[in-house]
N, C-alpha and C positions, 0 to 999 in steps of 0.2 A: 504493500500500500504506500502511497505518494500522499503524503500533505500537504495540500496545497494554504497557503496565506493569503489573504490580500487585505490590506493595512490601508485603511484610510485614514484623517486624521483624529475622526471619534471612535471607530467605529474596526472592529477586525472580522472578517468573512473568512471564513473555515472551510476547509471540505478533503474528507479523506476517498483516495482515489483510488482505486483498483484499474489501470488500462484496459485491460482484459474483460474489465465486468462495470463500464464505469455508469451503470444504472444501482449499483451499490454503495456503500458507504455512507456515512454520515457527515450531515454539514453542518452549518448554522452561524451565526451571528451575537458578538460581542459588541453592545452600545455603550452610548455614554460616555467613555473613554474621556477622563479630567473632568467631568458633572458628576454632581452633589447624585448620589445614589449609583454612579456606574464605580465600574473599577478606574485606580487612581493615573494608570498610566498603560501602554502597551505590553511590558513587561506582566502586569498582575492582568490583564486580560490575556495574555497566555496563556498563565500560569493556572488562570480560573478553565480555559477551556482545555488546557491538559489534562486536569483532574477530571473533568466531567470524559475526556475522551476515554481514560484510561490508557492508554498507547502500548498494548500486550499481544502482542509483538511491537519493537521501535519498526516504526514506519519508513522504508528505507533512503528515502529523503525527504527533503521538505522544499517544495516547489515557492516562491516569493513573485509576486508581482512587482514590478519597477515601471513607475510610468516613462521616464527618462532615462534614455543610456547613453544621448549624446553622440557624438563622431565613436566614440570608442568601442560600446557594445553592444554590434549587430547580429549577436546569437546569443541564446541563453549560455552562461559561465558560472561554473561551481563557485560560491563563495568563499573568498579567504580574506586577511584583513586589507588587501592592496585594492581588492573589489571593494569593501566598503568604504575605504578612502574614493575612492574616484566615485562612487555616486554621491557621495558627500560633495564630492566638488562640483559634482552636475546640479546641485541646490538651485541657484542661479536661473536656471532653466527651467526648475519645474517648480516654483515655493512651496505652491501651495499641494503637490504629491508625495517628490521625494522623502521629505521631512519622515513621513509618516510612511513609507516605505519601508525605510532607514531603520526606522526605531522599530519596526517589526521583526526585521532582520536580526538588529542585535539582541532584542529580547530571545526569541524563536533558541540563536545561537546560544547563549546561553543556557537556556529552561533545555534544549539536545545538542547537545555539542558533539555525539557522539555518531550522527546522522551528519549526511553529508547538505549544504545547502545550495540551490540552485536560484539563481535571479534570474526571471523573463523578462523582457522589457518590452511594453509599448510599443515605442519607437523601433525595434529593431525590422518587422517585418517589410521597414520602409526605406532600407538600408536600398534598396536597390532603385530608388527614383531614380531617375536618368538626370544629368547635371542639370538641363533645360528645366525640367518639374523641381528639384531641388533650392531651384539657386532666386535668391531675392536680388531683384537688382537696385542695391545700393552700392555705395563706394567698399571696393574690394580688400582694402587693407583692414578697413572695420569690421566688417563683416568677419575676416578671417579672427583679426584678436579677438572677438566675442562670438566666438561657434554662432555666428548669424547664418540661416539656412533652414528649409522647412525640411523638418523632423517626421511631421505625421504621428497619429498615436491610435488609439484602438487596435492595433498591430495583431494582435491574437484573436481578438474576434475573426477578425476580415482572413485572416490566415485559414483560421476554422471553416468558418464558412460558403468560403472557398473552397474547398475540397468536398465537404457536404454539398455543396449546389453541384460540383463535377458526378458525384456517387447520385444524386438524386437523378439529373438527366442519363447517366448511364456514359462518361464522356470521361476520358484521359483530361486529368486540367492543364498541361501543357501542352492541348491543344486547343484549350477556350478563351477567349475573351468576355470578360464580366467586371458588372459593376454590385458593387455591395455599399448598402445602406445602413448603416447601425444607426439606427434609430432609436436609443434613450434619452434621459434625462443629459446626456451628453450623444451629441451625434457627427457622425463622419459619414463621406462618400471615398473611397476607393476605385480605382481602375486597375483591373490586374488582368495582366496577359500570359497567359503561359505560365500559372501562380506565383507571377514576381508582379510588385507591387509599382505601378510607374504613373501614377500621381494620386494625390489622397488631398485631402479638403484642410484638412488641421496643419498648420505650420510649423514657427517655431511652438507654436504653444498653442492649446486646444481651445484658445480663444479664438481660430481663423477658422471661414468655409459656413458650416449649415447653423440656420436655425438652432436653440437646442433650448433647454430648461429655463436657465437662468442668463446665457450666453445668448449673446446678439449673431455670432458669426463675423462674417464678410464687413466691413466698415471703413469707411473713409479714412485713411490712417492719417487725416489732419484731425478726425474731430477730438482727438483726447486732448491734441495742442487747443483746440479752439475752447472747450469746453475747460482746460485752464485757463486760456487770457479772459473769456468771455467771462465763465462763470466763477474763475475764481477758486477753482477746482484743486486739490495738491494730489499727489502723485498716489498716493494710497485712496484717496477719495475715486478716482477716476478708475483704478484698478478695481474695488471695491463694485462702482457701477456696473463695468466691462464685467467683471465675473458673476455677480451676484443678482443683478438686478435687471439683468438684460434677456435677451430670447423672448419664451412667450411669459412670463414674469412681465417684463419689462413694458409689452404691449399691452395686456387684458388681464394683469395680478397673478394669477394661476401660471404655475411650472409644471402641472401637472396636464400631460395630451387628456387623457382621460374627463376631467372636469371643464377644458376647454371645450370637449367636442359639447357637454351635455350644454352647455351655455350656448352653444353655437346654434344645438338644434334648438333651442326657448326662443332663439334670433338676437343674441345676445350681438352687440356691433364689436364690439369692443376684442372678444371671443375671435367672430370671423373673421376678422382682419389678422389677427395671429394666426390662428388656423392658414390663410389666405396666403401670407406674408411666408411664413413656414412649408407648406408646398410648394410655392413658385419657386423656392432658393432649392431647393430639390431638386425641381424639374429644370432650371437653370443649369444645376449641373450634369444630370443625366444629359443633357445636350452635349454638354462640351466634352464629356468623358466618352459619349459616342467617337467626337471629333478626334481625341486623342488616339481611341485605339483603331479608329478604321472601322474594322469589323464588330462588331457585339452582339454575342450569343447568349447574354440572359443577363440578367438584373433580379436582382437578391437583397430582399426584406428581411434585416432580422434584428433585437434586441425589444425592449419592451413595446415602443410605439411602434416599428417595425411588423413585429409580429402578432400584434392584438389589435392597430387601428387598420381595420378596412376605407373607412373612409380617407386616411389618408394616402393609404397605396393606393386610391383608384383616383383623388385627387392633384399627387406627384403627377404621373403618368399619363394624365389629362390631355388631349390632343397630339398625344405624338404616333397617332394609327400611320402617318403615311410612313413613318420609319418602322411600321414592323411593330410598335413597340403599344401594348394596353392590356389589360384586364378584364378576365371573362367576371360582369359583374355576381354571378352564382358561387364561382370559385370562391370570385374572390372573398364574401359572404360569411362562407362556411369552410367549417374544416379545424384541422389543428395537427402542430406536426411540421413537416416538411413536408414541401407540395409545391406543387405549379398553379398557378389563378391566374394565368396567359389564357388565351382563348385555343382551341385545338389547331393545329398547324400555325402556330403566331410564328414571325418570323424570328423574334426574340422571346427567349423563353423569361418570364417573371417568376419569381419566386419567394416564397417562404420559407425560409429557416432558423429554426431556434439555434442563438449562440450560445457556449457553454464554455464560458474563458476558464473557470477552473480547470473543468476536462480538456480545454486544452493548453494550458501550462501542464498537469501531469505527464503530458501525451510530449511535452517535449522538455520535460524532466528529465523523462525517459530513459533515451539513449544516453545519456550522460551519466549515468549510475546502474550499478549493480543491482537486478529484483532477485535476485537469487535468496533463495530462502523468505 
């Protein structure tokens, strides 16, 4: 069994993984993490859910999420302490992740030191932009002193289910072209050709690209300047906004797809224009990521709004019949699972697929450790 972590800053998500069987095992959820009634820090939220796991047999590693690995690690790497130095130093680039990454890691380490540990990262499945999708173009000397350069993140979903969209249509995925939609409270688009990843929505930092909860996405990169001269703004205030209070938050109160839509159907205004506003940057991109790869064989729903709003899959996807590209409205309705809600002979296949980033950080645990015994 593989233990998988993933450490946010309140909060640590569990899940013990079987490869072999990974409809098995137990998971679950440590909150509160520094509030009054949770446990005091990461370390005693481990140490609480150790005890409740009992770990008999030790679990033969322990899988870590990492939001950011930076230029340096574009595959998952055993941890030792020269790894936890260097995502220390990738801070910078992710504030508001690594941190909480980090302190997962060295608690985990401690509470088994005797297991070996593994860090996925994010960022890494995006190692293979091509320089053109990579590269920001501002002045080249800056950009190099501060790793300026889009990174991309959701890396493991989009990895996962990518290969699930390939096993679903019955197709070798080094010979598909596909777009993948991770559609939660944080959301990315992807273009992967041949299951290398060659442009993705999220940049340096998963403030760029789609719609999302609390995030605006895509934005005029004068308006944080303007919104200090103007309003008077200081650099945490405007970070603050940008992450927190932006997306569909930002537009119609609610981060939540779900309570947007029920407001939308009441004819809430406020509602549909995020709804509105939130599908067009979708369909925006599923245009241009047609453009990038040429060809495109299917487009892929998946993460919470992904795989539970029908109204928004059939909303994205809206007018683009003369490319091949819409939703059988029945399919797309009903159902549950991975599946196709493309109409029968579309020429682009859509899809639905549940991601499962645990199972797959286990899945690429993996090969880097012994299951033996």
């Amino acid at each position: 069994m593989i233990l998988v972590v993933n450490c946010g800053s309140s909060s640590v998500k569990y899940r013990l993984v079987d490869p072999a069987r990974p409809a098995d095992g137990r998971r679950g959820l440590a909150e509160r993490i520094g509030e009054p009634g949770g446990p005091a820090n990461h370390a005693d939220a481990l140490a609480g859910i150790l005890d409740d796991l009992d770990l008999t047999p030790r679990p033969v590693a322990v899988g870590h999420r990492v939001v950011h690995g930076g230029r340096r690690f574009t595959d998952p790497v055993v941890v030792d302490d020269e790894v936890v130095a260097a995502i220390r130093d990738l801070i910078p680039l992710a504030p508001l992740h690594n941190p909480a990454n980090l302190a997962g890691i060295v608690a985990a380490r401690v509470a088994l030191p005797d297991v070996p540990h593994v860090a996925v990262f994010d960022t890494a499945f995006h190692a293979t932009l091509p320089p053109a999708a990579a590269t920001y173009a501002i002045d080249r000397a800056v950009a190099a002193r501060h790793d300026v350069r889009r990174y991309g993140f959701h890396g493991t979903s989009h990895r996962y289910v990518a290969h699930q969209t390939a096993d679903l249509l019955g197709r070798d995925i080094d010979e598909l072209n596909l777009i993948t939609l991770h559609l939660g409270n944080g959301a990315s688009a992807t273009a992967i050709a041949g299951g290398r990843s060659v442009e993705t929505s999220m940049g340096l930092s998963p403030l760029e690209g789609l719609v999302m909860g609390t995030r605006g996405g895509d934005l005029d990169p004068a308006l944080p300047l303007h919104l200090q001269r103007s309003a008077g703004l200081g650099v945490e205030e405007v970070d603050e906004l940008l992450s927190h209070r932006g997306g569909l938050a930002g537009l119609c109160g609610d981060n939540d797809m779900r309570e947007v839509l029920v407001r939308r159907a009441a004819g809430d205004p406020q509602a549909t224009l995020a709804f509105d506003v939130y599908c067009h940057r979708i369909r925006k991109y599923v245009g241009a990521y047609h453009a990038v790869l040429g060809r495109l064989d299917a487009i892929t729903f998946t993460a919470g709004v992904g795989e539970h709003a029908a109204a928004v899959r059939a909303a994205s996807l809206a007018g683009l019949s003369e490319w091949g590209i819409g939703v059988d409205p029945a399919r797309n309705a009903d159902g549950h699972g991975a599946r196709i809600i493309s109409p029968e002979r579309a020429r682009v296949a859509v899809c639905v697929v549940p991601t499962d980033e645990e199972l797959a950080i286990a899945l690429e645990v993996a090969p880097l450790v012994s299951t033996a015994g």
